[in-house]
Structure formats: C-alpha cells, structure tokens
C-alpha positions as CSV (number, residue, x, y, z in Angstrom):
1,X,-75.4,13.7,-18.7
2,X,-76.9,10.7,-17.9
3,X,-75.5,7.9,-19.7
4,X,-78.7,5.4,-20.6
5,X,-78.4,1.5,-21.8
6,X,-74.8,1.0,-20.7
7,X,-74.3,-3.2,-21.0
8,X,-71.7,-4.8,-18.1
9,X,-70.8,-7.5,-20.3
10,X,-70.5,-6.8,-24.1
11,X,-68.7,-8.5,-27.0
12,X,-66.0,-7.0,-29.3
13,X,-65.7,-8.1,-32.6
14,X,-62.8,-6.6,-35.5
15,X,-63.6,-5.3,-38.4
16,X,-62.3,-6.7,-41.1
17,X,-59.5,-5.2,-43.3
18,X,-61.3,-5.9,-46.6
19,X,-64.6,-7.1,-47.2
20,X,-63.2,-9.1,-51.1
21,X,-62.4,-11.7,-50.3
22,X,-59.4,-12.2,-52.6
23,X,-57.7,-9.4,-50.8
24,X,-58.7,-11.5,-47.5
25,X,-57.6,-14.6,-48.0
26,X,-54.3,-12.9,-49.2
27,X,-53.9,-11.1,-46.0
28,X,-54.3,-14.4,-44.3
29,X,-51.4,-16.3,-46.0
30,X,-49.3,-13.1,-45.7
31,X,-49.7,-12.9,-41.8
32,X,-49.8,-16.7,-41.4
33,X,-46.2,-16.6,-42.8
34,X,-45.1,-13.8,-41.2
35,X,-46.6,-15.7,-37.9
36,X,-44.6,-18.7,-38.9
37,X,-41.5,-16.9,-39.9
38,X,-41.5,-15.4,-36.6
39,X,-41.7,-18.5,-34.8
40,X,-39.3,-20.0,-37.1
41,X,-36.5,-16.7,-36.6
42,X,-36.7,-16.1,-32.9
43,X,-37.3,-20.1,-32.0
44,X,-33.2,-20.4,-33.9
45,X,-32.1,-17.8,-31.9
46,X,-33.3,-19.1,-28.9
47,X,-32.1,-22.7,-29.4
48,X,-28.9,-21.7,-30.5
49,X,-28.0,-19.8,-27.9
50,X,-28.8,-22.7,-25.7
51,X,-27.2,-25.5,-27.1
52,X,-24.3,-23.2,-28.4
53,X,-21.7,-22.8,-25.4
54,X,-19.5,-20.4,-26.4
55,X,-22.7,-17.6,-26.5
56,X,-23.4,-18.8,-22.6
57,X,-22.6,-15.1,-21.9
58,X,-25.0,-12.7,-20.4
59,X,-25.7,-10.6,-23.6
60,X,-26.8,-13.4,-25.7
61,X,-28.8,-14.6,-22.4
62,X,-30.6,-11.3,-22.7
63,X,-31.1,-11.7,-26.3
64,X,-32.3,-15.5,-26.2
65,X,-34.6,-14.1,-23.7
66,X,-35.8,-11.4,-26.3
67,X,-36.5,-14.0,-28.6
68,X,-38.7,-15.8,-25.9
69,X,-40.7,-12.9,-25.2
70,X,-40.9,-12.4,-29.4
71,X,-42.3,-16.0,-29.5
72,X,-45.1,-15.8,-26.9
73,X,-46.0,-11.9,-28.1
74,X,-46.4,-13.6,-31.4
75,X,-48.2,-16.0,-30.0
76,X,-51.1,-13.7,-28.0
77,X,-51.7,-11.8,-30.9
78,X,-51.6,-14.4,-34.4
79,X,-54.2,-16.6,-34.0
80,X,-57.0,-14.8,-33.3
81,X,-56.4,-12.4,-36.3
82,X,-55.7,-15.2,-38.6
83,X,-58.5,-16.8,-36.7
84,X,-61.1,-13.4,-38.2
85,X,-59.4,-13.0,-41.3
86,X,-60.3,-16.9,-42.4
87,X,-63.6,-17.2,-40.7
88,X,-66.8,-16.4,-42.9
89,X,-68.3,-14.9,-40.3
90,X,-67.2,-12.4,-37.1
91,X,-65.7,-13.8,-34.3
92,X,-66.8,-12.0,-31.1
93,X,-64.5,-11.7,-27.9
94,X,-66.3,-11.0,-24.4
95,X,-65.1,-8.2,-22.2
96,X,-63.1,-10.3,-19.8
97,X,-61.7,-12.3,-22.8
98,X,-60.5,-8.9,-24.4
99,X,-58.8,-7.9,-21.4
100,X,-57.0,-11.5,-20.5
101,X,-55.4,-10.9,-24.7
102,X,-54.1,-6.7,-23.9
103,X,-52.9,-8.5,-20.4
104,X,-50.5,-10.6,-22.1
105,X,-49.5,-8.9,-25.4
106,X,-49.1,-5.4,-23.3
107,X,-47.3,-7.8,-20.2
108,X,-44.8,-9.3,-23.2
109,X,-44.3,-6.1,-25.5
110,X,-43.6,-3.8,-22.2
111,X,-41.0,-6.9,-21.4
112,X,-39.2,-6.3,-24.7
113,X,-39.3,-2.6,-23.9
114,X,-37.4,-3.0,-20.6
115,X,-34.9,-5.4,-21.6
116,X,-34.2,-3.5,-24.3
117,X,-32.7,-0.9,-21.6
118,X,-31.2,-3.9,-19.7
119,X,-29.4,-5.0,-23.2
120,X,-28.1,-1.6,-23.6
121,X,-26.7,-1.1,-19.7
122,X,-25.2,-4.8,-20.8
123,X,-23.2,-3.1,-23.6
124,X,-22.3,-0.3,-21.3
125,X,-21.1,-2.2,-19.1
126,X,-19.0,-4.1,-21.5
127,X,-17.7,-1.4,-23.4
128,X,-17.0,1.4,-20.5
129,X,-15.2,-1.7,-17.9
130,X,-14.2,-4.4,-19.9
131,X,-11.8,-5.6,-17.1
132,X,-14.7,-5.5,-14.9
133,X,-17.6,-7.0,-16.9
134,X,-17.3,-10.6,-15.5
135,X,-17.6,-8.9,-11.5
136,X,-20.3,-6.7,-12.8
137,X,-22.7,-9.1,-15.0
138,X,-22.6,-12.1,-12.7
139,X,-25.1,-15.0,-13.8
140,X,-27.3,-13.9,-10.5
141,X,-27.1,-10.3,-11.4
142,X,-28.9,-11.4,-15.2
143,X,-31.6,-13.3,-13.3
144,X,-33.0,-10.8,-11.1
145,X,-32.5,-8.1,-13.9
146,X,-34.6,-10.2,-16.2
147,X,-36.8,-11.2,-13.4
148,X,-37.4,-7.9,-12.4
149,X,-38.2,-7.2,-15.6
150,X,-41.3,-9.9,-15.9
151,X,-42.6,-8.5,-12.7
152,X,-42.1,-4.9,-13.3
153,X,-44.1,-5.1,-16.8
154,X,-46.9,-7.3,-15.2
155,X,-47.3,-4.8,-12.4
156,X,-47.8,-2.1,-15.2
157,X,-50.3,-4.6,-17.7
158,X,-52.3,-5.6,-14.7
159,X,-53.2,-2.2,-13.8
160,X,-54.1,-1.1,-17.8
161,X,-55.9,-4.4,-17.9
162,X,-57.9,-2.7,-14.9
163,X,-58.8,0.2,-16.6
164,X,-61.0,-1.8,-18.6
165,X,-63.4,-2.3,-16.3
166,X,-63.8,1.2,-15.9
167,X,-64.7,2.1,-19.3
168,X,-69.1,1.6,-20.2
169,X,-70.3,0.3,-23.3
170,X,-73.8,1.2,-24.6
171,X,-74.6,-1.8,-27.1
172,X,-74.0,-5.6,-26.6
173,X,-72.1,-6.2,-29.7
174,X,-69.1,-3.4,-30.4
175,X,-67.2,-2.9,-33.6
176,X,-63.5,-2.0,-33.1
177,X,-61.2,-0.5,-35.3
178,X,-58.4,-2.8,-34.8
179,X,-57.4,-6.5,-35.3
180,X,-56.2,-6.9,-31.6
181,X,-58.0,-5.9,-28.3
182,X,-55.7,-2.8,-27.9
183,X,-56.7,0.3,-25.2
184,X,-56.7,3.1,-27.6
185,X,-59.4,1.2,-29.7
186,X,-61.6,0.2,-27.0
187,X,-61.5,4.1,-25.8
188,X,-63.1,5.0,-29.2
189,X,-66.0,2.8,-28.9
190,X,-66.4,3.6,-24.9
191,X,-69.4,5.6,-24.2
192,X,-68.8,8.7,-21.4
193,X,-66.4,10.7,-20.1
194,X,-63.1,8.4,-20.9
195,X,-60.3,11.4,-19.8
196,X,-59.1,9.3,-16.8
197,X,-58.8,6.3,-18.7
198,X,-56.8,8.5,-21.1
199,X,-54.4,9.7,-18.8
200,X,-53.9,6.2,-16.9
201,X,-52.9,4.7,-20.3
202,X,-50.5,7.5,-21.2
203,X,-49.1,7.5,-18.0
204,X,-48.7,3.7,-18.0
205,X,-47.2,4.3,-21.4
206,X,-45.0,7.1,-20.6
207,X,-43.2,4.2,-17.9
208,X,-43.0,2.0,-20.7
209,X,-41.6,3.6,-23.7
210,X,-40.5,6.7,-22.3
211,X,-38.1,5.5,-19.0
212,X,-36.3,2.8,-20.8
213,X,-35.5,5.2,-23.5
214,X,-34.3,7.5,-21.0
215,X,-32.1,4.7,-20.0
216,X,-30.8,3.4,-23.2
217,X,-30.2,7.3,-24.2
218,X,-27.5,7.3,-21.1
219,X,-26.4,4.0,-21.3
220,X,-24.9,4.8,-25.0
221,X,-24.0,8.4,-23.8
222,X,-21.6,6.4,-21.3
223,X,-21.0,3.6,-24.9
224,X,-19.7,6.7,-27.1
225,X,-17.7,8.7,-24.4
226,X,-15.8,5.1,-24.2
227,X,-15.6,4.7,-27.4
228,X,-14.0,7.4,-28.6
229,X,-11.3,7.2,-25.5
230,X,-9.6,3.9,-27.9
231,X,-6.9,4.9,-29.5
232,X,-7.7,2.7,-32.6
233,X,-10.1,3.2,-35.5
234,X,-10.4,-0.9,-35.6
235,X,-10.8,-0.7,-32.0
236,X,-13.9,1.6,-32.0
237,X,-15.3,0.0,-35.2
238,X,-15.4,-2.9,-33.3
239,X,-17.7,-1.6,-29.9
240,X,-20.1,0.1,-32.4
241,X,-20.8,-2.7,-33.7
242,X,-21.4,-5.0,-31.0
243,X,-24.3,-2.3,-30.7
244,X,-25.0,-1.8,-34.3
245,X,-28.2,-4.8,-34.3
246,X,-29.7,-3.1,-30.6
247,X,-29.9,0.1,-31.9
248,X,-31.7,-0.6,-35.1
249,X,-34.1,-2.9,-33.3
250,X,-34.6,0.2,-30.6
251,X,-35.2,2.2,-33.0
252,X,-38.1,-0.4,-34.7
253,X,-39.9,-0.8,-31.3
254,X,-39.5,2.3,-29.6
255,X,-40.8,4.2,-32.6
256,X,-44.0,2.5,-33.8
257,X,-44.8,1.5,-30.2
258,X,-44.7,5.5,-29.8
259,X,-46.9,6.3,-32.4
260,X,-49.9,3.9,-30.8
261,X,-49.3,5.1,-27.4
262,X,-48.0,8.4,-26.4
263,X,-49.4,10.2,-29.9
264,X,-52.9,12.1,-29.5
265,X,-56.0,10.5,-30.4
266,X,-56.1,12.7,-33.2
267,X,-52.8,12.4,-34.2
268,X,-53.5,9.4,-36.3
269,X,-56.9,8.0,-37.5
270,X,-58.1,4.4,-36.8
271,X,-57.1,3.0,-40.4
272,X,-52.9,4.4,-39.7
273,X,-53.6,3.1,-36.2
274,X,-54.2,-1.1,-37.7
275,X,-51.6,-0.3,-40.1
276,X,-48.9,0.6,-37.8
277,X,-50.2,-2.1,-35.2
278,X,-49.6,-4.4,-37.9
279,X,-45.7,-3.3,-38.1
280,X,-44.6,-3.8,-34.9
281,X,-47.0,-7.1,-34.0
282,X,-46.4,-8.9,-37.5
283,X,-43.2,-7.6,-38.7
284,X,-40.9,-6.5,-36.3
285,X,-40.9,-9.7,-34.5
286,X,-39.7,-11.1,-37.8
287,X,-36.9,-8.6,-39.0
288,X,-35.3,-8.7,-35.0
289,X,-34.1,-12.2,-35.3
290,X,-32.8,-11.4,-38.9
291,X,-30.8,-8.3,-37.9
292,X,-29.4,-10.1,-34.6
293,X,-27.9,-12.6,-36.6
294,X,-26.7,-11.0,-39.6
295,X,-25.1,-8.1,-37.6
296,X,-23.6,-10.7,-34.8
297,X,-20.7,-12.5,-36.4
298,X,-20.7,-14.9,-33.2
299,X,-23.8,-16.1,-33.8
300,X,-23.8,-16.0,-37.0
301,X,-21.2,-18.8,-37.1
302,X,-22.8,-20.6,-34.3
303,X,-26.1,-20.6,-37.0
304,X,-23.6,-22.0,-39.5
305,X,-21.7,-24.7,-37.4
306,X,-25.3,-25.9,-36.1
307,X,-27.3,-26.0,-39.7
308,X,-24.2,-27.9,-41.2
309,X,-24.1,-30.3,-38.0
310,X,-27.9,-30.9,-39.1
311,X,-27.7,-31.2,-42.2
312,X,-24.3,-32.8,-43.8
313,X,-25.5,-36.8,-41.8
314,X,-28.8,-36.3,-44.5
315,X,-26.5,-35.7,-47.1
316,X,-24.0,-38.7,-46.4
C-alpha cells in the first residue's frame, strides 16, 4: 500500500510520565540527583585513579575509563529529560537532532559494553599468567584495546543512527513512548513496512550485547579453571574477588540492556520499556561507582587517604 502524507522532517516530542504535577516535579528532583550523584560517583573514580599512583595499573585504567564513558552517557541523556520533566510545556526534538542524541548515548553505552569484555580478558589475563601479566598488558596494549573500542562502537552507532533516515513518519509532530530518542520507540511511531529496520537494530544489537558476553563468558571460563588449580582456600577467595564488583556490574548492564534490545517488540509494552530505560540510564551509572569501590579494597583506601588529605587542612 501506498503510504500518503509521509513528512521528511518531523519533531519528536516525550510524553510525559505523569501529567500531576506533584508526582512531576518529584520525578525531577529524583533524576536530577541521581544525574548529580552520577557525576559526583564516577567523576571520584576517575580522579582518583589519576592522581592516585599506586592504581597506575591497567585494570584501574580500564575502570577510570568506565567511569568516563559513565560521565558523558550521563551526560547525553540527563538534561533533556530533566529539561521535559520541568518545562510547562513539550519540548520537541527534530529528526536530525533525535538521531545526533541515540548517536552518542548508543556510541557510549556500546563502549561500556565492550570494555566490559576488555575488563574481564584483563582479569584473565591476571589471574590465569600472573608471571606474565606485565609482558601481556603493556601500557600500549591498553591504548589500542580501549581505542579500538571507541572506534569499534562508533562504527556500530553510526550505522543505527543511519537507519533513521530510513524509517517515514506520517504527522509533523510525533509522540514517543520514551523519555530518550531510543530506536525501538521511534519504530512504533514509524509509519510502513519497518521489518528491515528491525532486523538492522537486532543485528546491531546482537554485536553489542551478545559478542562481548560471549567473550566475558570465556574469559571467566579460563578465570575459574585457574582458580580452582591454587592450592589455597585464601588464595582463591582472593582472585574471586578481584572479579566480584565486574561481575555484578555485568550482570546490571548486560541484562536490562537485553531487555530493550534483543527482547520482541511484544515482549514488553512501551510503559516496562521507560521503566527499564530508566534503570540502566539513571541508576546503574550510579550503583557502578558504588560497587567498584566498596568491593576494591585498593581503591577504597586510595578514597580514604585522598578525602582525609582534603579534608583534615579545613579542620586544623
């Protein structure tokens, strides 16, 4: 069929999560501190590890580089949510604009996907050839890993940003079920045939989530077989836990990331969709930080040693 008043350049704007405003101003404050707390968190991690030299090692480089990425996700997502939830009235984003935003938050959330696979060969590596570890994780080897990593994810958010121009819109103002400029929510307002869209995203997805997990699956395969080679129980309580914190933060991105991406469309409806959007874009990059640094005793102290350097001059 013919598909009649399709419009090349239309505006998106969010619906809102509650139309009282009580409830919407309370929203606001919740997310603006979650925003901040985020900033706050992974912005600690990040500094520490740089002024701190005794974490100049390449698995707290991978992890200050986490942080990074955590900050500037934050970042491409926050304000223009706060930005709807305390406006009076709807903020509209244009087609191109919509696209620039899923660029950058799908470019940095892949990122953490990958190195997440990077920080579990790191372990791997550290765990199964101790002796060798130095030879094997040079300082060069870290840069083009996390390098490749940047360019490997905006490869992949280049092309879905693509695949926006595809879709056809038939209205000049379109409501989306999201607070964010997210594929699957654009695909439910598209008008047409949207199948190959479909499968690009799920294939783009699939390369995402599904190969890193792949990885990170085999990397600990390779972290347990070692593990259970050393002789003593202190000894193997102490390599799990070095990978305690990266396995619960896995398990926080890899699973709600999941449920948006590689589900069906009917697997969840549009309200389960914001609601687990809101997880893993408000929350998780606010609980990382906090598990990295309660589970690492290293940096842990390094925290310490730095807030008392800070603080104890005020005090005298």
């Amino acid at each position: 069929m013919k598909i009649e008043n399709q419009t090349l350049n239309p505006e998106f704007h969010f619906q809102p999560f509650t139309t009282i405003p009580e409830i919407k101003w309370l929203l606001f404050w919740t997310f603006l501190i979650l925003y901040l707390l985020s900033l706050l968190g992974n912005g600690s991690v990040a500094f520490i590890i740089y002024t701190v030299n005794s974490l100049h090692t390449p698995m707290y480089f991978f992890l200050a580089n986490l942080a990074f990425l955590e900050i500037a996700y934050s970042c491409s997502i926050a304000p223009l949510t706060l930005a709807n939830l305390g406006s009076v009235r709807k903020i509209s984003i244009s087609l191109s604009g919509c696209g620039t935003q899923m660029f950058f938050f799908t470019f940095l959330g892949g990122s953490d996907c990958i190195l997440l696979a990077i920080m579990a060969y790191d372990r791997c590596v550290a765990i199964s050839h101790p002796l060798s570890y130095p030879l094997i994780m040079t300082w060069r080897r870290c840069m083009i890993l996390v390098v490749g990593t940047w360019a490997m994810s905006g490869f992949l958010s280049f092309q879905l940003s693509l695949l926006i121009l595809t879709l056809t819109f038939c209205g000049n103002n379109m409501s989306v079920r999201n607070f964010v400029c997210d594929f699957p929510a654009l695909i439910k307002v598209a008008c047409g045939d949207t199948h190959a869209q479909e499968h690009g995203l799920f294939i783009i997805s699939a390369v995402y989530l599904t190969v890193p997990v792949i990885l990170i699956c085999i990397s600990y395969i390779f972290i347990t077989v070692a593990v259970l080679r050393i002789p003593s129980a202190l000894g193997r309580k102490r390599a799990f836990s070095t990978c305690s914190s990266h396995i619960m933060v896995v398990l926080m991105q890899y699973s709600f990331s999941s449920l948006i991406y590689l589900c069906p469309a009917s697997c969840l409806s549009a309200t389960q969709v914001r609601e687990v959007s809101v997880v893993y874009t408000f929350i998780t990059p606010v609980l990382n930080p906090l598990i990295y640094s309660l589970r690492s005793k290293e940096l842990k102290e390094a925290m310490n040693r730095t807030f008392r350097r800070i603080m104890l001059p005020q005090k005298k």
